[in-house]
C-alpha positions in Angstrom: -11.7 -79.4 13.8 -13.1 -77.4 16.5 -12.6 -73.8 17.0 -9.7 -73.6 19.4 -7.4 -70.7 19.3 -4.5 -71.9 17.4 -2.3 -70.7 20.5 -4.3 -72.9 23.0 -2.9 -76.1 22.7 -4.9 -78.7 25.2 -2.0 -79.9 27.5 -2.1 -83.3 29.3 0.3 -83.0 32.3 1.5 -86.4 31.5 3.3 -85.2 28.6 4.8 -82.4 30.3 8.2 -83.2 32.2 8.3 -82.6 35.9 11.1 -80.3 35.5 9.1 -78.0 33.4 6.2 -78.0 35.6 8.4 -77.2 38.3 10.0 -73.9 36.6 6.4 -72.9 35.2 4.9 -73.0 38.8 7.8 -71.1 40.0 7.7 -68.7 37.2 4.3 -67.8 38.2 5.1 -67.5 41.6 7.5 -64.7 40.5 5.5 -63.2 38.8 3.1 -62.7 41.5 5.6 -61.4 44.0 6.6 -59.1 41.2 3.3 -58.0 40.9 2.3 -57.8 44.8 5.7 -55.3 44.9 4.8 -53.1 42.6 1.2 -52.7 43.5 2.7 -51.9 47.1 5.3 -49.5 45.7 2.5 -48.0 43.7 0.3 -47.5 46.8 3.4 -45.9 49.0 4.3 -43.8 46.0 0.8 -42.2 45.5 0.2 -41.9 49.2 4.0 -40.0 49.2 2.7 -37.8 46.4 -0.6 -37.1 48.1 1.6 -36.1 51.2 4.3 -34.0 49.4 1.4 -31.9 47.5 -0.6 -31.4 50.6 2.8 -30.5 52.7 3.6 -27.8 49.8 -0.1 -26.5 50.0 0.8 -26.0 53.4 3.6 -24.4 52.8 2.6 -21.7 50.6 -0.7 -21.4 53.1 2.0 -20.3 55.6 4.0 -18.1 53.8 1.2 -16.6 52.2 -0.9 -15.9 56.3 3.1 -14.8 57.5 2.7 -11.9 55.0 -1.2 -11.3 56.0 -0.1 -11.0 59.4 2.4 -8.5 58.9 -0.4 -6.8 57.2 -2.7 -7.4 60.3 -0.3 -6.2 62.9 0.4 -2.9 60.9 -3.8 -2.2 60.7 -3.7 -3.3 64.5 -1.3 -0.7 65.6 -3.1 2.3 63.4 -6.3 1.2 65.1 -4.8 2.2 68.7 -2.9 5.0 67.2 -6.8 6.2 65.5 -8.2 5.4 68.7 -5.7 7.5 70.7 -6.5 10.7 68.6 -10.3 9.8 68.2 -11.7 7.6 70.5 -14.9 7.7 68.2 -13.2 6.1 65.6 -15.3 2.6 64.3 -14.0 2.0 60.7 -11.0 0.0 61.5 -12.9 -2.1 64.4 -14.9 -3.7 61.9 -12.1 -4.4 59.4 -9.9 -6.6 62.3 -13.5 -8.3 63.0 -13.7 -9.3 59.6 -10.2 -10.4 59.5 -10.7 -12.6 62.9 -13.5 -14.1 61.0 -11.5 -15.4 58.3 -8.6 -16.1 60.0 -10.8 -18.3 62.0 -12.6 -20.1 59.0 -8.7 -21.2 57.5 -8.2 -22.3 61.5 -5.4 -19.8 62.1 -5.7 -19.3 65.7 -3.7 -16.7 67.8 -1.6 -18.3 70.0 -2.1 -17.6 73.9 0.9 -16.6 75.6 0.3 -13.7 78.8 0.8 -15.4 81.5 1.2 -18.4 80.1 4.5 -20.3 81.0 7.7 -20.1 78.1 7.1 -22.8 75.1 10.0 -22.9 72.4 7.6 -24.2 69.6 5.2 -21.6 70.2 6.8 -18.4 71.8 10.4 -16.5 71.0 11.5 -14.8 73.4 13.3 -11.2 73.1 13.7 -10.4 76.6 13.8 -11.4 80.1 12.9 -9.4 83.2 13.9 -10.4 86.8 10.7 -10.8 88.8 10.6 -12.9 92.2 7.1 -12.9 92.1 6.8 -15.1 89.2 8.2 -18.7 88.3 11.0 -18.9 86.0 9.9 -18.6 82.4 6.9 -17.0 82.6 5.2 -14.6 79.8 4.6 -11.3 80.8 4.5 -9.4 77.7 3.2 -10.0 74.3 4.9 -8.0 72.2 3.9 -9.4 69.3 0.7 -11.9 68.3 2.0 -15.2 67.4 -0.5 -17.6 65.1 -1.2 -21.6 64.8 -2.6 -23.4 61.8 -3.4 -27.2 61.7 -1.1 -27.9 64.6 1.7 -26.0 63.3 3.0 -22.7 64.3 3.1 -20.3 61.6 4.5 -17.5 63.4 5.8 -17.6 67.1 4.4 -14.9 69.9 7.4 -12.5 70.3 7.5 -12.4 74.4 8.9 -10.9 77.6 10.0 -13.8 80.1 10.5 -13.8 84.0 13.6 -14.8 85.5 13.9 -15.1 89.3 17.0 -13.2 90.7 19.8 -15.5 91.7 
């Protein structure tokens, strides 16, 4: 006898019924559509997951640069109040240059608003001033620096808005 596994029995298709044939070739062809779907479900759910963790990354990023900006604004402000009572001051000049530096390097950029016409998804506006001089909706005061990151806004530009009198 030769050394055939005792599970592979040599079939001749003759002795097989047509019927049977039939629902084995169709079995198989189940089986590969089964397999085809869950490979593709398996590809859409580990490109969901890589989407889901790099959307939460994000998210924390921008909560986390929302509270560094806070931070930033306050050092701003005593910078022109240190300026105001000693225009020698240097310390705190070289602290915000520091900080633009590594804002930059995470590609948070400060959003450009004076002058700049009114844009929902970037600017909030707190007040409006009547000005005929200007077109309707534009910035005239930044009032407070407004940031983007990775094409998302992370914290509007608080501004002052014309409106022509009616």
């Amino acid at each position: 006898m030769s050394e055939q596994n005792e599970n592979q029995i040599p079939i001749n298709e003759e002795q097989v019924p047509n019927d049977e044939i039939t629902e084995l070739k169709q079995n198989l062809i189940n089986c590969e559509d089964k397999l085809k779907r869950s490979l593709a479900d398996y590809i859409n759910l580990e490109r969901k997951t890589q989407s889901d963790i790099q959307k939460g990354i994000a998210e924390k990023f921008d909560k986390f640069m929302i509270q560094f900006l806070t931070i930033y604004d306050d050092l701003s402000r005593a910078k022109e109040i240190l300026k105001k009572e000693n225009p020698e001051a240097q310390g705190i000049d070289g602290i915000l240059k520091n900080i633009d530096s590594l804002l930059e390097s995470y590609s948070v950029i400060p959003i450009k608003a004076l002058g700049e016409i009114f844009d929902p998804n970037l600017h909030e506006a707190i007040t409006v001033i009547n000005d005929d001089s200007l077109d309707d909706n534009t910035i005239t005061k930044e009032l407070r620096k407004g940031y983007i990151s990775h094409n998302r806004t992370i914290r509007p530009t608080l501004v002052e808005i014309s409106k022509k009198s009616q």
